[in-house]
N, CA, C and O atoms as a printed pandas DataFrame, in Angstrom:
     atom_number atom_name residue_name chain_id  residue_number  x_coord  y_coord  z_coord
0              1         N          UNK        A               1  236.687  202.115   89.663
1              2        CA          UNK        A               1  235.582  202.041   88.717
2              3         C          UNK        A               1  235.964  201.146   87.540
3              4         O          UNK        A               1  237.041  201.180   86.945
4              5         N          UNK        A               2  235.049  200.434   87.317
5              6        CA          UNK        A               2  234.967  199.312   86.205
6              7         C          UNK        A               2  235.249  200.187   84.640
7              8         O          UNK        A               2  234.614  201.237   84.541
8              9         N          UNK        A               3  236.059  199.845   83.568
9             10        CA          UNK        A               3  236.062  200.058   82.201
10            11         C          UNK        A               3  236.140  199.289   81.352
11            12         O          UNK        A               3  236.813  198.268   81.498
12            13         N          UNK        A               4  235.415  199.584   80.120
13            14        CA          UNK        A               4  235.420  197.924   79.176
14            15         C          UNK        A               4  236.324  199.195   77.590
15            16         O          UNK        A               4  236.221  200.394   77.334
16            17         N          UNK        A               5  236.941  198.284   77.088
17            18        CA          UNK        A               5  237.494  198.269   76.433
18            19         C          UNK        A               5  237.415  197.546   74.709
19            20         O          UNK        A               5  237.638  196.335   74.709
20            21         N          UNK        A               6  237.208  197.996   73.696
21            22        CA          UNK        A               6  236.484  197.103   72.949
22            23         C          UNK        A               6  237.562  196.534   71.303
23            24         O          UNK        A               6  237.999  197.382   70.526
24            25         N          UNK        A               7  237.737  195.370   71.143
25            26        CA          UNK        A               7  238.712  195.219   70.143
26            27         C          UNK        A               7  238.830  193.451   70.050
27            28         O          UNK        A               7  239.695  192.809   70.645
28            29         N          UNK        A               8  237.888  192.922   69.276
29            30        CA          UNK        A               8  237.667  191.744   68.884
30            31         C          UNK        A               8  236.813  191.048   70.158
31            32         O          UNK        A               8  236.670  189.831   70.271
32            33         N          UNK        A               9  236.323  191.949   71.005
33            34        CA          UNK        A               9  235.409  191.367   71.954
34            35         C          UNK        A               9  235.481  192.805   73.018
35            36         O          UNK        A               9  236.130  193.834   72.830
36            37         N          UNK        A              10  234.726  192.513   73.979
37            38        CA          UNK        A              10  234.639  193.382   74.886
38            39         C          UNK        A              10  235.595  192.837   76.159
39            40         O          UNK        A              10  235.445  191.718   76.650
40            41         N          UNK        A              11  236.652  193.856   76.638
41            42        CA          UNK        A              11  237.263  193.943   77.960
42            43         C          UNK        A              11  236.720  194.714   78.809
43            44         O          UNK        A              11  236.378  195.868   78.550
44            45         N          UNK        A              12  236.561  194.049   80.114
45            46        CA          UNK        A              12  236.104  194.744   81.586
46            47         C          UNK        A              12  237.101  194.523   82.283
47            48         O          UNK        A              12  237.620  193.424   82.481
48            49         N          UNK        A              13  237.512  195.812   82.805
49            50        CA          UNK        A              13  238.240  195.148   84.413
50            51         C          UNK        A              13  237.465  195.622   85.387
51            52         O          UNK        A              13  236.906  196.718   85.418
52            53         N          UNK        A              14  237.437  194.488   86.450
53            54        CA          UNK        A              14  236.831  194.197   87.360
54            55         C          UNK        A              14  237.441  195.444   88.559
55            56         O          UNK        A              14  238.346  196.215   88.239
56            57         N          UNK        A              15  236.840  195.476   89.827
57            58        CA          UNK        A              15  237.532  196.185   90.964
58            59         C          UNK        A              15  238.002  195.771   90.963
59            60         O          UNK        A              15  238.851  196.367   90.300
60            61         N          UNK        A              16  238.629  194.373   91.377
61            62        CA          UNK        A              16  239.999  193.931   91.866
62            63         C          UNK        A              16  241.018  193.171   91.168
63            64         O          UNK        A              16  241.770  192.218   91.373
64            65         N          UNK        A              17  240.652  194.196   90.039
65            66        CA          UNK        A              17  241.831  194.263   89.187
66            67         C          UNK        A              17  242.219  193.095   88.178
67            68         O          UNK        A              17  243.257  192.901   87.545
68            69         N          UNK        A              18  240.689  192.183   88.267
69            70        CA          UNK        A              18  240.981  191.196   87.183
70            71         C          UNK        A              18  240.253  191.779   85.663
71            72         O          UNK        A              18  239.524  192.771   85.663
72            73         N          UNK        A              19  240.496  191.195   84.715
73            74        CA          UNK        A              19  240.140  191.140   83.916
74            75         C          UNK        A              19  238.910  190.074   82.904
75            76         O          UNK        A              19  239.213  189.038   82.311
76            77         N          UNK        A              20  238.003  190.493   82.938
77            78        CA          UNK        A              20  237.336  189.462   81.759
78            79         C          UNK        A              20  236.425  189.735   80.730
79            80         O          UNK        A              20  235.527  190.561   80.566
80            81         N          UNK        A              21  237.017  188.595   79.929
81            82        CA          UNK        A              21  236.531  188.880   78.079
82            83         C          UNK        A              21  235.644  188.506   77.930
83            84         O          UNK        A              21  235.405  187.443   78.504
84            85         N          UNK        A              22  234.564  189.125   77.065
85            86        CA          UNK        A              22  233.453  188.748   76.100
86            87         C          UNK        A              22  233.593  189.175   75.122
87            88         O          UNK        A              22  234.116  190.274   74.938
88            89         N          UNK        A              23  232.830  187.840   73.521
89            90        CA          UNK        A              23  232.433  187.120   74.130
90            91         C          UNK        A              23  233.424  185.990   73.689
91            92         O          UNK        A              23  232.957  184.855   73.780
92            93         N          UNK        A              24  234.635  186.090   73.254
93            94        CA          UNK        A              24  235.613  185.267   73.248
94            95         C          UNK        A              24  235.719  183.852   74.207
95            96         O          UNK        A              24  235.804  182.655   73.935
96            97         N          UNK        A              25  235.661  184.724   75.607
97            98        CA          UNK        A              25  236.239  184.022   76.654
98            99         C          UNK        A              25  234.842  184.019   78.041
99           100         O          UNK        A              25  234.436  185.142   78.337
100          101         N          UNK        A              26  234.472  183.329   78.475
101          102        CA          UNK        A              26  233.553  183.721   79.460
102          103         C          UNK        A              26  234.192  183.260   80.994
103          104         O          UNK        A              26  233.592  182.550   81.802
104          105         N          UNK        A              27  235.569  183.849   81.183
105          106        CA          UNK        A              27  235.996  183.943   82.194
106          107         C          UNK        A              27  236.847  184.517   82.816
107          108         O          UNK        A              27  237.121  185.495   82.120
108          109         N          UNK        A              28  237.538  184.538   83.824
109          110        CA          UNK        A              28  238.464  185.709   84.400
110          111         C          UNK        A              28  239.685  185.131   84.225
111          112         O          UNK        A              28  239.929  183.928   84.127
112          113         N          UNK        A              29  240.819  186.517   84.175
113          114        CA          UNK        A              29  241.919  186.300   83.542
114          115         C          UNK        A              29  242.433  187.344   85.026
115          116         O          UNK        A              29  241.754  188.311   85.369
116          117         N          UNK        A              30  243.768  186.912   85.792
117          118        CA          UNK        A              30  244.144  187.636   86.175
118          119         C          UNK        A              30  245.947  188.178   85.744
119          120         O          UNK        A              30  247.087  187.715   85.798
120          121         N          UNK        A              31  245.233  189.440   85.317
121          122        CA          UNK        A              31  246.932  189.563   84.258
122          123         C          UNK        A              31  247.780  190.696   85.277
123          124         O          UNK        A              31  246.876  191.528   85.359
124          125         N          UNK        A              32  248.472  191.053   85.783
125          126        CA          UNK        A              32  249.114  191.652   86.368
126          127         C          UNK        A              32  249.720  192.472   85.609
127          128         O          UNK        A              32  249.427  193.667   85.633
128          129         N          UNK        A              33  250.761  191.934   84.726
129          130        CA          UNK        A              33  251.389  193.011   83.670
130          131         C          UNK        A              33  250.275  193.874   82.971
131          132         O          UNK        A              33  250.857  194.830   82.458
132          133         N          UNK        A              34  248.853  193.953   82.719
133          134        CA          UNK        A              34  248.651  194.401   81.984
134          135         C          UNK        A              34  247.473  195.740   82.680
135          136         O          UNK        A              34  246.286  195.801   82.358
136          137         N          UNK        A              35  248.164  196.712   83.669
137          138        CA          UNK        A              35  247.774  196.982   84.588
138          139         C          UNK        A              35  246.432  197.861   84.253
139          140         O          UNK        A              35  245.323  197.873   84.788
140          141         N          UNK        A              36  247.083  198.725   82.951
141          142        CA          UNK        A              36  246.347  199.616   82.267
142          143         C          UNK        A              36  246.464  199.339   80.901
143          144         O          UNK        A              36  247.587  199.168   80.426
144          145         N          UNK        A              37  245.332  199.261   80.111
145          146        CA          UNK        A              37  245.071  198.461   79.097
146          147         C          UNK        A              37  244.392  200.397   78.202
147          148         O          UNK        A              37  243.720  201.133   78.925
148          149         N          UNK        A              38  244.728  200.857   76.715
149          150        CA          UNK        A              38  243.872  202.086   76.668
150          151         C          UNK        A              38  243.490  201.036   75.030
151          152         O          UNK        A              38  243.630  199.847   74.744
152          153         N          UNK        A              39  243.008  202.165   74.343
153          154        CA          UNK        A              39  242.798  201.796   72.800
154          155         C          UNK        A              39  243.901  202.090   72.164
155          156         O          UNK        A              39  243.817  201.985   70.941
156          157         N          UNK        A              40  245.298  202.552   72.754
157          158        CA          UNK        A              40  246.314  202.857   71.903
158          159         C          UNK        A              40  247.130  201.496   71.973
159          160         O          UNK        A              40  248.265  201.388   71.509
160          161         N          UNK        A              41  246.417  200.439   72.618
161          162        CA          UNK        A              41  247.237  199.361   73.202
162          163         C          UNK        A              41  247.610  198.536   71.582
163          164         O          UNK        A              41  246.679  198.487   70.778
164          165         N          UNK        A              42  248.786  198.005   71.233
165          166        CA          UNK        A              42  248.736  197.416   69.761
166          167         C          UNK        A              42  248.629  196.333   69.848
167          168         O          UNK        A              42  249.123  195.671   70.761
168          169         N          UNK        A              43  248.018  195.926   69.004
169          170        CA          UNK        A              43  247.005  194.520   68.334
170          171         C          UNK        A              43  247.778  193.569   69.035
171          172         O          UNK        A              43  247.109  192.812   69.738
172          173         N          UNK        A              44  249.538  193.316   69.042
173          174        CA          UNK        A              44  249.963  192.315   69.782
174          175         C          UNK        A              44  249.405  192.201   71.306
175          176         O          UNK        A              44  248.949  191.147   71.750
176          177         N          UNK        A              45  249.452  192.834   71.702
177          178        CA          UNK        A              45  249.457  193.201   73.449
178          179         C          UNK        A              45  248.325  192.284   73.038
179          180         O          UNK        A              45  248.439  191.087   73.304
180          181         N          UNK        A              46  246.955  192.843   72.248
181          182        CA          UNK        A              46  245.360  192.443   72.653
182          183         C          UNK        A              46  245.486  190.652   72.210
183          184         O          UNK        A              46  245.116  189.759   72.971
184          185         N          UNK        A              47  245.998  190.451   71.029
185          186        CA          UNK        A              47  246.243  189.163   70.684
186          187         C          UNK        A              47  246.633  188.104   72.090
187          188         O          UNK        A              47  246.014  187.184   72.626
188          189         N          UNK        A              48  248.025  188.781   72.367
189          190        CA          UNK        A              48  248.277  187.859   73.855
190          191         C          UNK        A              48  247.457  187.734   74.936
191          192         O          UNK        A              48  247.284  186.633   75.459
192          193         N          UNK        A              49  246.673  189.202   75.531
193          194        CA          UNK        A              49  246.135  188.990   76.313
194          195         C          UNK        A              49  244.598  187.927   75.859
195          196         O          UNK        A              49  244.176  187.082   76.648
196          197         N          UNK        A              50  244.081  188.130   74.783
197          198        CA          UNK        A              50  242.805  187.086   74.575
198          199         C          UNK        A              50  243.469  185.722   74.314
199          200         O          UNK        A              50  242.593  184.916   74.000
200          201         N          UNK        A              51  244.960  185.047   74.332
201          202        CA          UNK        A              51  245.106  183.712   73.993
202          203         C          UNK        A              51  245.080  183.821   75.603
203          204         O          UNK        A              51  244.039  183.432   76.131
204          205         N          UNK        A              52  246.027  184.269   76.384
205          206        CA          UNK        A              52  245.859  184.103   78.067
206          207         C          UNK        A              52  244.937  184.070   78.217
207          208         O          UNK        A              52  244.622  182.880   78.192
208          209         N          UNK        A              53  243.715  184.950   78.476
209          210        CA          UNK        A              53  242.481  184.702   78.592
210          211         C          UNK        A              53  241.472  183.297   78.388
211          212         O          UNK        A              53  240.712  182.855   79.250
212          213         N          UNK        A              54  241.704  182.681   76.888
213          214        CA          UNK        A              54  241.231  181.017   76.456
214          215         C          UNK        A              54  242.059  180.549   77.036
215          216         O          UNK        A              54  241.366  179.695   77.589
216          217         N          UNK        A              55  243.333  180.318   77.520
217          218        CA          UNK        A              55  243.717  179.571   78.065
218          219         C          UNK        A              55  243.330  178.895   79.310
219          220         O          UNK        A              55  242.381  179.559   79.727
220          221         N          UNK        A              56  243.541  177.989   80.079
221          222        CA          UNK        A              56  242.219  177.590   81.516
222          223         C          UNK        A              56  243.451  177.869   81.908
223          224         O          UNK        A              56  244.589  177.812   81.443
224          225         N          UNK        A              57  242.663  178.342   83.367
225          226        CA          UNK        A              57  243.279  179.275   84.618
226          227         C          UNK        A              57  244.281  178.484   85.472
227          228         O          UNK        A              57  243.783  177.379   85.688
228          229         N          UNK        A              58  245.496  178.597   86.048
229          230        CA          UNK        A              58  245.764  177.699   86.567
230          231         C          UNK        A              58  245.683  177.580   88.166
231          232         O          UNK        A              58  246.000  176.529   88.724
């Protein structure tokens, strides 16, 4: 089941386990390390994961 997550934009993860941001980013991020993401997650973690996220996919 899908959960969004909310902290300078909205996080969804997808079923298969990708991730993507709004409305920062309007695309998919596939992060592996970041398997489980809660609201206790600290600001660094969210910082890195939304620069990965803008970053283009490779």
């Amino acid at each position: 089941m899908a959960f969004s997550l909310t902290l300078n934009g909205e996080i969804l993860q997808k079923a298969d386990g990708s991730y993507m941001l709004f409305p920062i980013a309007k695309q998919i991020a596939h992060i592996s390390q970041f398997c489980i993401l809660t609201h206790g997650a600290p600001q660094k973690v969210w910082a890195d994961l939304i620069l990965e996220m803008k970053s283009p996919l490779s």
